[in-house]
Each structure stands twice: as C-alpha cells, then as structure tokens.
SEMI-260145 format. One record per residue (C-alpha): x, y, z; residue number from 1; residue in three letters. Coordinates in Angstrom, 2 decimals. Example, Ala and Ser with C-alpha at 12.3 -4.5 7.8 and 13.67 -1.06 7.14 Angstrom:
% SEMI-260145
r c1->12.30	c2->-4.50	c3->7.80	num->1	residuo->ALA
r c1->13.67	c2->-1.06	c3->7.14	num->2	residuo->SER
***
This chain:
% SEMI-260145
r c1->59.14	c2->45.34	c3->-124.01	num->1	residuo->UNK
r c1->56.27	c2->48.09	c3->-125.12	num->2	residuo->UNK
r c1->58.40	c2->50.67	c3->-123.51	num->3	residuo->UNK
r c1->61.88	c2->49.69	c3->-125.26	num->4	residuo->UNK
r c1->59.39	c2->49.54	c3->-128.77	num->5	residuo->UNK
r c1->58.03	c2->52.79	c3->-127.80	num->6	residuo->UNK
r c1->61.57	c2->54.50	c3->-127.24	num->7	residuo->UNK
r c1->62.45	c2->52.68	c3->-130.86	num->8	residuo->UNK
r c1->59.24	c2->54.34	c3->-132.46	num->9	residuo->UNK
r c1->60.43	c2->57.59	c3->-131.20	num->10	residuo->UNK
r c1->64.49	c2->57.19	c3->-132.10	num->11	residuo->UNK
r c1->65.43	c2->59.45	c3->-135.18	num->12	residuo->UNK
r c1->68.91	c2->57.79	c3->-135.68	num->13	residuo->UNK
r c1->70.20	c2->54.69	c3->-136.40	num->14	residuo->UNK
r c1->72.63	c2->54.27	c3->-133.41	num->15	residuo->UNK
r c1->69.40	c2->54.64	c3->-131.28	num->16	residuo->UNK
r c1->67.66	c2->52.04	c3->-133.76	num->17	residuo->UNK
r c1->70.31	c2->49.49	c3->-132.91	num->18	residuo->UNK
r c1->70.60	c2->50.17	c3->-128.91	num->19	residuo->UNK
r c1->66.92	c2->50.00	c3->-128.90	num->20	residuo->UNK
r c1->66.82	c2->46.87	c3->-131.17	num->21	residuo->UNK
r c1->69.57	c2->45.27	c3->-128.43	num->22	residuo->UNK
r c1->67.21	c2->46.19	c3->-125.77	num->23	residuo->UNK
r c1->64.51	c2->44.47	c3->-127.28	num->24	residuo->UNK
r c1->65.64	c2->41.15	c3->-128.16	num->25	residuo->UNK
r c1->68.15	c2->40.84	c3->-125.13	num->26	residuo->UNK
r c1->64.67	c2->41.30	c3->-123.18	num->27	residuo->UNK
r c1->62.83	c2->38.82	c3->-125.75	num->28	residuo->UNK
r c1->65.39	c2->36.45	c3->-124.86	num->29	residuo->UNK
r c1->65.66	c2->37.31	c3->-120.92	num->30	residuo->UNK
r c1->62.31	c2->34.64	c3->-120.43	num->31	residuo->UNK
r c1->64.10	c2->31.94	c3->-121.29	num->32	residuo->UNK
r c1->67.19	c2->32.22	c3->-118.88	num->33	residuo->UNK
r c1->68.97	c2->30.55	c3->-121.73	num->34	residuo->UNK
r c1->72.46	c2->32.28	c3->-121.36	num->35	residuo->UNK
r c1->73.25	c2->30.16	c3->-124.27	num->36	residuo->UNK
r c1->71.00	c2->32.01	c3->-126.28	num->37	residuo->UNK
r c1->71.73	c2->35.51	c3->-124.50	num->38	residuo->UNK
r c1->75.22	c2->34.99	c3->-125.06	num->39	residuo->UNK
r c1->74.46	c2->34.44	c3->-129.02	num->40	residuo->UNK
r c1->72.46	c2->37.56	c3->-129.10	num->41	residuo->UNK
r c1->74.89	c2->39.91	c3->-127.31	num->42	residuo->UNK
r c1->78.13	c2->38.22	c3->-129.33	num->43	residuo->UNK
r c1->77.16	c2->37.49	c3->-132.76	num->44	residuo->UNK
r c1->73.58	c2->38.82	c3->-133.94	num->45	residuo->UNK
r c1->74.02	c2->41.92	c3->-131.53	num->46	residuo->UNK
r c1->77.56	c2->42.70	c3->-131.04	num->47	residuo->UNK
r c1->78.01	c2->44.65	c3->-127.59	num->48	residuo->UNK
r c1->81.78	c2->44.71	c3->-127.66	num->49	residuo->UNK
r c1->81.66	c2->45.87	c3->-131.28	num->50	residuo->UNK
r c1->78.89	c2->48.04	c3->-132.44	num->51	residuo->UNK
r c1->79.65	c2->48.65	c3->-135.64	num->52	residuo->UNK
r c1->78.10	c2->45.11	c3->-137.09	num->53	residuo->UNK
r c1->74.89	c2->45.75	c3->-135.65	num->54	residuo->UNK
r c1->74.60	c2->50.30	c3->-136.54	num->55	residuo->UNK
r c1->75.73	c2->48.79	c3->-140.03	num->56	residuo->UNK
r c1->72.48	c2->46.31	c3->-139.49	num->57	residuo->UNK
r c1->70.22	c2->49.19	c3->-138.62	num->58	residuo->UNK
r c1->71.38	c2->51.51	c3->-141.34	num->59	residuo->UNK
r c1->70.60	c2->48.73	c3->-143.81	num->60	residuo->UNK
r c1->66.92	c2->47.58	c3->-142.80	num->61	residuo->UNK
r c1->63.42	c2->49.06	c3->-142.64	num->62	residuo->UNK
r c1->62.74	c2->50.45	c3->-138.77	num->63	residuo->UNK
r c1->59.07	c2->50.67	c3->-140.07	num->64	residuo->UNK
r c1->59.40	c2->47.31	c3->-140.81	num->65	residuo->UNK
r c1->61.67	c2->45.48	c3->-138.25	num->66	residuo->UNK
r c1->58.91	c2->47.48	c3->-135.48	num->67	residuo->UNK
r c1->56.18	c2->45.55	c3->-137.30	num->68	residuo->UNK
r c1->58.11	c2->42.46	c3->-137.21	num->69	residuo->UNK
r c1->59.01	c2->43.13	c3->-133.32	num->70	residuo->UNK
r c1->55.10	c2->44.09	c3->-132.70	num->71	residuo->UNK
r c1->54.26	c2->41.18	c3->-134.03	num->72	residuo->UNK
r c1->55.98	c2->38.94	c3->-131.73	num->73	residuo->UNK
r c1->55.28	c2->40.49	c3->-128.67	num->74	residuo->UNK
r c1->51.73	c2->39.88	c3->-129.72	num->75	residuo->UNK
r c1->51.76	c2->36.53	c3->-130.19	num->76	residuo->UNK
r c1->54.10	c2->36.13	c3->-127.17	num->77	residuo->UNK
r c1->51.48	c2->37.36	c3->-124.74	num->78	residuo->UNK
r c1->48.77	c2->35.06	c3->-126.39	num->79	residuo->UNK
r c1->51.29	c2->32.08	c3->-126.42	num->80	residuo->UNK
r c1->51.42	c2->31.02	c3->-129.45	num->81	residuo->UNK
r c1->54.50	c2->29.48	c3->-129.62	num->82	residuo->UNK
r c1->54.09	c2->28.19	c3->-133.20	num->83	residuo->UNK
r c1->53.31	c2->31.85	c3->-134.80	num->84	residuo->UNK
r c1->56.03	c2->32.93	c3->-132.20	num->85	residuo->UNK
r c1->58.82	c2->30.89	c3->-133.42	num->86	residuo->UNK
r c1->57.72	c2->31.91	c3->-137.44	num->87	residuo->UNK
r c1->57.71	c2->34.97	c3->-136.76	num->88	residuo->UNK
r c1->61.44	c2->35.21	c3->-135.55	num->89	residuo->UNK
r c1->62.42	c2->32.84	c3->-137.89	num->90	residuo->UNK
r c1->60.92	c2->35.08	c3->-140.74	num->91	residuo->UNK
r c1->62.67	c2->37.86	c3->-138.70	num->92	residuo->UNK
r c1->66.18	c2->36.53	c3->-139.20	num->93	residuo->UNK
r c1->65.54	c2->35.65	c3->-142.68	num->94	residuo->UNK
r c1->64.08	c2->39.22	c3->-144.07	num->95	residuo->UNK
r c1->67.10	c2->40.82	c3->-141.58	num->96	residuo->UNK
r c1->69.60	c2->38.20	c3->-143.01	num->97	residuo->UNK
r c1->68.36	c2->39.08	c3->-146.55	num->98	residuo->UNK
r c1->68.37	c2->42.85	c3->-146.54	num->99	residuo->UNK
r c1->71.89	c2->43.31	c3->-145.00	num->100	residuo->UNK
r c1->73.40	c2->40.70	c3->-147.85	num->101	residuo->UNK
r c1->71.56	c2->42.97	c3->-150.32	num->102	residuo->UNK
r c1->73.04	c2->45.93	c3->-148.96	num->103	residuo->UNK
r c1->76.65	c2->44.47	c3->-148.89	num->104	residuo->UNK
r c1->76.42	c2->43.44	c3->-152.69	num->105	residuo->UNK
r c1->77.73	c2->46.07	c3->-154.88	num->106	residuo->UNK
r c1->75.60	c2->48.00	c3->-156.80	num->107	residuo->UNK
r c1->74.85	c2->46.14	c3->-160.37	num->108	residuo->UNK
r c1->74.83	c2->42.42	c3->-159.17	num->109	residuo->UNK
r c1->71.77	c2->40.57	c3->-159.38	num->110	residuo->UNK
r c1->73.38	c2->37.68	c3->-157.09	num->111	residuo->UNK
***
C-alpha cells in the first residue's frame, strides 16, 4: 500500500488521484477477503464501470488531505489498532461524504 500512496503523492491530475485512490482502498479492503465489502468499494464508493462518480470525488476533495487520512490508516493498520483503525475510516467517509455534498450545493446556500 506505500507504493500505491507513493504513486498518489507523485500524481499531478485528478484522474490519477482517483485510480490511485481505487488502488488503495481495493488493497485496504483485499485483507479481509470480504467480497461483500470489495464488491461495495468497486460498485458504489469507487465506481469501476463508471468513473465519472469517483474523478468527480477527486476533483472535489483535498489529495493533501485524503493522503493524510490514507497515511494514517496504514499506520495504525500495521500496529493493529483496530479501534483507531475503524475511526479513522469512519472519519474518512464522513470528511469525503461532507466535502463532495459541499461541492454539489450551489454556490450561495448555507444548507
């Protein structure tokens, strides 16, 4: 997963912030040999038949931040700590979840 977050440090564009941010949490997920949970990823936070929902994600959050978030977990994924593991991806979702509703409001609305 360092190499996929390296490659994402290094990506200038957002289509290569969202095929690296694919990478990353289909191999976050890969573990777990959940295809429950792969499928989710790949058909409705990650969209791999349609790519547009997931550029559209990348153009609308922070890469400095989402790598920070993604850092984060890796961390505390190779010191086990599932507690701080599972906040930290639930905080994920949440901040991603928050900025792309942001985005989609039109300019002028508070809510």
């Amino acid at each position: 997963m360092k190499r996929i977050l390296a490659v994402y440090d290094a990506a200038s564009s957002p289509a290569e912030w969202a095929e690296c941010n694919r990478q990353f949490h289909l191999a976050l997920c890969a573990p777990a040999n959940n295809a429950r949970l792969r499928k989710m990823i790949e058909e409705y936070c990650l969209s791999t038949t349609n790519r547009y929902p997931h550029l559209r994600m990348s153009l609308d959050t922070e890469k400095n931040e989402v790598q920070s978030d993604h850092y984060a977990i890796v961390d505390a994924c190779k010191r086990r700590d599932v507690d701080e593991v599972v906040a930290l991806i639930e905080r994920h979702i949440l901040d991603t979840r928050r900025e792309v509703m942001a985005a989609a409001r039109p300019a002028g609305l508070d809510s």
